[in-house]
matplotlib code that plots the C-alpha trace (Angstrom):
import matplotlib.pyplot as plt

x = [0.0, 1.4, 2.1, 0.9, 3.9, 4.6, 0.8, 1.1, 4.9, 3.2, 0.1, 2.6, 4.7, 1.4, 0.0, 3.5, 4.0, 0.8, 1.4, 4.9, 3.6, 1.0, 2.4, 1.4, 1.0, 0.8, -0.9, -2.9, -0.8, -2.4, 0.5, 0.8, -2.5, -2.3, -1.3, -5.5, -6.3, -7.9, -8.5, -11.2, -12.9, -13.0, -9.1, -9.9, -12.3, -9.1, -7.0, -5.6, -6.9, -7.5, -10.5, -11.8, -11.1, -14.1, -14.9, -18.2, -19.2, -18.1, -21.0, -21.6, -21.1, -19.0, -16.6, -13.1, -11.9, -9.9, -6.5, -5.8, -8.6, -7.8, -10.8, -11.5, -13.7, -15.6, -16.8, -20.9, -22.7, -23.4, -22.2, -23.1, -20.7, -17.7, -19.4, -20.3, -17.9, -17.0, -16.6, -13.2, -11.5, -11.0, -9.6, -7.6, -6.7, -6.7, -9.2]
y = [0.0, 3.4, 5.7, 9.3, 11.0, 8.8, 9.4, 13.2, 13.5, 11.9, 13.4, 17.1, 15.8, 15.1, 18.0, 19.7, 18.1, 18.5, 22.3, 21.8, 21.7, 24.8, 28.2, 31.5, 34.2, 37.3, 37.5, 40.2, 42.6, 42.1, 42.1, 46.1, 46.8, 44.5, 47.8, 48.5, 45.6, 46.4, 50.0, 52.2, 51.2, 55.0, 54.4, 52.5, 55.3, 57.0, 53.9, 53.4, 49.4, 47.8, 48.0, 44.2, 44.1, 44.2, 45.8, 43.8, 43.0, 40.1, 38.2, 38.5, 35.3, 36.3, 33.7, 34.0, 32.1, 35.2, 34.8, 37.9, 39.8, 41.8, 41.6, 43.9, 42.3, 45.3, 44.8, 44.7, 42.2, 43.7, 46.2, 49.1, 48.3, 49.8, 53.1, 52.6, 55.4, 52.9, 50.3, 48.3, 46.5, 42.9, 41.0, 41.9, 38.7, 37.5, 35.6]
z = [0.0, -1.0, 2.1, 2.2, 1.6, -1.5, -2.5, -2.2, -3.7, -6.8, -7.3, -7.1, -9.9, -12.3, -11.5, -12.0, -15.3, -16.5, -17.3, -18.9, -22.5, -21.7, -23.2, -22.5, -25.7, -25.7, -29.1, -29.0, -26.7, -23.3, -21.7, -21.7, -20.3, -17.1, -15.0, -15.7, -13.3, -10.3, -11.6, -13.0, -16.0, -17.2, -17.5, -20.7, -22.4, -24.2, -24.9, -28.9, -28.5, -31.8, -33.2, -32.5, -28.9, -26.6, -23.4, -21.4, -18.1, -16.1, -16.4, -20.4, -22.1, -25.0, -27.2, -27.2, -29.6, -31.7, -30.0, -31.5, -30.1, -26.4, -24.0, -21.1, -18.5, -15.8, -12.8, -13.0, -14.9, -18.4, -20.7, -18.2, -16.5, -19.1, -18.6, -14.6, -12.7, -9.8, -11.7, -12.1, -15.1, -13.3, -16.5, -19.8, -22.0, -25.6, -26.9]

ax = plt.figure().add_subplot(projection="3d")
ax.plot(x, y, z, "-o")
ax.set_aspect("equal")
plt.show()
C-alpha cells in the first residue's frame, strides 16, 4: 500500500508536469494593459486598443476564440458596467 507522503509527492509531480507543454502568448498585446487591473474602468475610455477588442461585463457570455482579439472584462454584470464610474476593469486577455 502506497504511504501518504509517497501518494502526495506523486500526485505534485502530475499535477506539475501537466502544465509543462502549456504556453502563454501574448498575441494580442495584453501584456501592456495589465497595470489596468484592479483600476477604474473609465481608464480605458481614451485607450488606442485595436479595433476588434471588446470591453463587457463580467457576467456576459462572450466567445473567445480570436487569440488575436484583447478583451477587457468590468466589474458589474453587463455592458453598463464599461461606462459605470466605480466600476473596475477585473480582466484583460486574448481571446
Amino acid at each position: 500500500m502506497m504511504g501518504l507522503r509517497t501518494a502526495t509527492a506523486a500526485c505534485l509531480l502530475i499535477l506539475t508536469m501537466a502544465g509543462c507543454g502549456q504556453r502563454t502568448t501574448d498575441t494580442c498585446g495584453a501584456a501592456q494593459y495589465q497595470h489596468l487591473v484592479g483600476g477604474l474602468s473609465t481608464a480605458t475610455f481614451d485607450l488606442a486598443v485595436p479595433g476588434d477588442s471588446r470591453h463587457y461585463g463580467s457576467d456576459e457570455p462572450v466567445a473567445t476564440d480570436n487569440p488575436s482579439r484583447l478583451n477587457f472584462v468590468h466589474s458589474g454584470p453587463d455592458i453598463a458596467a464599461v461606462t459605470n464610474p466605480n466600476s473596475k476593469v477585473i480582466r484583460i486577455f486574448c481571446g
